[in-house]
C-alpha positions in Angstrom: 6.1 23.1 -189.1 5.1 20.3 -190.9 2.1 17.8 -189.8 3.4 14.6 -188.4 1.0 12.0 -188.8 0.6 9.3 -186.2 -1.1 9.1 -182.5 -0.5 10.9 -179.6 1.0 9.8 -176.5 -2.3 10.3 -175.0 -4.6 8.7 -177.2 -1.8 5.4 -177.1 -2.6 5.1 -173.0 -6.2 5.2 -173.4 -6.1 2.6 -176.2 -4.3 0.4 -174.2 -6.1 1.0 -171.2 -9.1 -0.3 -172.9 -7.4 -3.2 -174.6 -6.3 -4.3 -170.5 -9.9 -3.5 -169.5 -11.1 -6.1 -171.7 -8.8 -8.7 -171.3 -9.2 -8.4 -167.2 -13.2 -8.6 -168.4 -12.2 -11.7 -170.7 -10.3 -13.9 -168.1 -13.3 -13.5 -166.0 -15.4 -14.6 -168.0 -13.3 -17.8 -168.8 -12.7 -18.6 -165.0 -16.5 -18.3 -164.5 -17.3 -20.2 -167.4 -14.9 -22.9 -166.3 -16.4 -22.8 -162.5 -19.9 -22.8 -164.2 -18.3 -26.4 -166.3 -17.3 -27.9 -163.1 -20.4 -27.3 -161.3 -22.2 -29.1 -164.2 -19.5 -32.2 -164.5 -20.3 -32.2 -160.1 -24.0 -32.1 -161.2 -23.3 -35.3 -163.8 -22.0 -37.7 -161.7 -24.5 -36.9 -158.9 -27.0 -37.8 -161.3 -25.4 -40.5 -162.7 -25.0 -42.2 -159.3 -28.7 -41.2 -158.3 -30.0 -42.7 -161.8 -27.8 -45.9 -160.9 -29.7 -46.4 -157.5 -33.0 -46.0 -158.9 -32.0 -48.8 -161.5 -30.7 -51.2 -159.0 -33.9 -50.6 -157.4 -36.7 -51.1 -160.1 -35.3 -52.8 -162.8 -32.7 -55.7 -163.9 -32.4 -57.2 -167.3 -29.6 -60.2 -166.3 -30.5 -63.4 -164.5 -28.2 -62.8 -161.4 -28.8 -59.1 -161.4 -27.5 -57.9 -157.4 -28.3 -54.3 -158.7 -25.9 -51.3 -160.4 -22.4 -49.9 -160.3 -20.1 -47.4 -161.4 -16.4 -47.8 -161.9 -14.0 -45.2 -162.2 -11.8 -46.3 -164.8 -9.3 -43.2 -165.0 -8.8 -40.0 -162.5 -11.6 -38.1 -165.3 -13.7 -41.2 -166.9 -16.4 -43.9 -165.2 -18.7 -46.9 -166.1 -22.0 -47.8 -165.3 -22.7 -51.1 -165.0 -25.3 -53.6 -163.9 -24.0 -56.1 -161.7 -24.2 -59.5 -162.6 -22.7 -62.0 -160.6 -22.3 -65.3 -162.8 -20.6 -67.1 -160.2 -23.1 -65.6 -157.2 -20.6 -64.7 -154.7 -21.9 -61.3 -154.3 -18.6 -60.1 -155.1 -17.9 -58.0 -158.4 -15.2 -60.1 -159.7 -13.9 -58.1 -162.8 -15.7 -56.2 -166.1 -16.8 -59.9 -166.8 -20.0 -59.4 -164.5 -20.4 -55.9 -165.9 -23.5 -55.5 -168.4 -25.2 -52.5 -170.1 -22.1 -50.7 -169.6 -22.3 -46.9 -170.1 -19.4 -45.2 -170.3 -18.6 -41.5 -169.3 -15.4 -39.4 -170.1 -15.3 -35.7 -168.3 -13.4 -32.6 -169.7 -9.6 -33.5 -169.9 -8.8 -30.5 -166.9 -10.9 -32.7 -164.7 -9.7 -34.8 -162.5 -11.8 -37.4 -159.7 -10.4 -38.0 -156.3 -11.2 -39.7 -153.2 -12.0 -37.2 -149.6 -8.7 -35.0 -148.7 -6.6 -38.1 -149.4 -6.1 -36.2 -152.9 -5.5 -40.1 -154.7 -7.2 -40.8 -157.8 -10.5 -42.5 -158.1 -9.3 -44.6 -160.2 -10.2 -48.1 -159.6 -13.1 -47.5 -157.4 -16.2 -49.2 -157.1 -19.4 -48.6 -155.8 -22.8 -50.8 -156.3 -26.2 -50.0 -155.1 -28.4 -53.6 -154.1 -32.2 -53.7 -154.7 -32.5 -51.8 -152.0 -31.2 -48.8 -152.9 -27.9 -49.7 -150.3 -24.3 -48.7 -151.3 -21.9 -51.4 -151.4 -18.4 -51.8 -152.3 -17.0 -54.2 -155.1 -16.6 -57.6 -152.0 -20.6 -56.7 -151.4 -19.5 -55.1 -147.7 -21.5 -52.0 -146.9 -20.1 -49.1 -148.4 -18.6 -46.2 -145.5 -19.3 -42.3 -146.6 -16.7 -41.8 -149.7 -16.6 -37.9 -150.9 -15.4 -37.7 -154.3 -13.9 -34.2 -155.1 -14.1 -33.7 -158.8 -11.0 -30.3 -159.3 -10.0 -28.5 -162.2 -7.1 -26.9 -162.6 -8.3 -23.9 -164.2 -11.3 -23.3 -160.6 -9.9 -22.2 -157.6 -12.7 -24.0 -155.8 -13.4 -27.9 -156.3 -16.9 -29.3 -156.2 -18.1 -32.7 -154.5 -20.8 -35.5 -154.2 -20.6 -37.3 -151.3 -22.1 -41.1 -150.8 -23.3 -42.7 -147.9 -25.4 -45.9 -147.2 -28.5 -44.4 -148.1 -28.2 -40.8 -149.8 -25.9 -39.1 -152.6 -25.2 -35.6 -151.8 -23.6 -33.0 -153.7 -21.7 -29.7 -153.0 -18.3 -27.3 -152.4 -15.1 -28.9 -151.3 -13.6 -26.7 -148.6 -10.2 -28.8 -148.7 -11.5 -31.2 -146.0 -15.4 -31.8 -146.0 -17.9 -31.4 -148.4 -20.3 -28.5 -147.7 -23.8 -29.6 -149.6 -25.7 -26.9 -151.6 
């Protein structure tokens, strides 16, 4: 007989078997690295929102300074602002009596929404006095808002909760924020 060149059935099964052991290995690692992403977009905006208290409290650079905000502008972008009311109503008015904006845009596959409500952030306002005292845009104190920050490639969404006095951040369960 003559020698047929070419692979056996055998040695076929264990290359593939290898080739679907490494792409199971593979997706792992992307979902991980995507959980690992989210985390550290959570971890962001915490410390965006911490840094913007601890502005409002020791520094202003405008005239009618009432301390800092951030606005969400889009379901996966914010501004942070200082607040200063021209026409001293204690009211943020519009982007007018926004100064020293700073801008931040998170991964496309993120999105920002508000508790178990599941609507976009968009919109939202939050400023912190000289005090350190969350407010919302009419200067009325601020309830507990959690914003959940998903992605659609995690299976678990992450959260940082604000209250009048602390900024929290953690795991959304679906309906509360369990802090880590």
């Amino acid at each position: 007989m003559k020698d047929c060149a070419g692979f056996s059935l055998i040695e076929l099964l264990v290359a593939m078997a290898i080739f679907a052991i490494a792409v199971s290995l593979a997706s792992m690692g992307w979902s991980s690295a995507k959980s690992a992403s989210l985390t550290a977009v959570a971890r962001q905006l915490h410390s965006d929102l911490q840094g913007i208290r601890a502005d409002a409290m020791t520094r202003s650079s405008v005239p009618n300074s009432r301390g800092f905000g951030i606005r969400f502008t889009s379901g996966n972008a914010y501004e942070l602002f200082e607040f200063n009311d021209t026409n001293t109503d204690y009211t943020w008015n519009n982007v007018g009596e926004e100064s020293g904006v700073g801008k931040q845009t998170l991964p496309s596959s993120v999105s920002v929404t508000i508790g178990s409500t599941g609507n976009l952030a968009t919109g939202d306002i939050r400023l912190y006095d000289r005090h350190g005292l969350a407010h919302r845009g009419n200067w009325s104190s601020a309830s507990e808002v959690t914003y959940v920050l998903n992605d659609s490639g995690v299976a678990q969404a992450r959260c940082v909760v604000i209250d009048e006095v602390r900024i929290r951040e953690g795991v959304w369960s679906g309906t509360s924020c369990t802090v880590q």
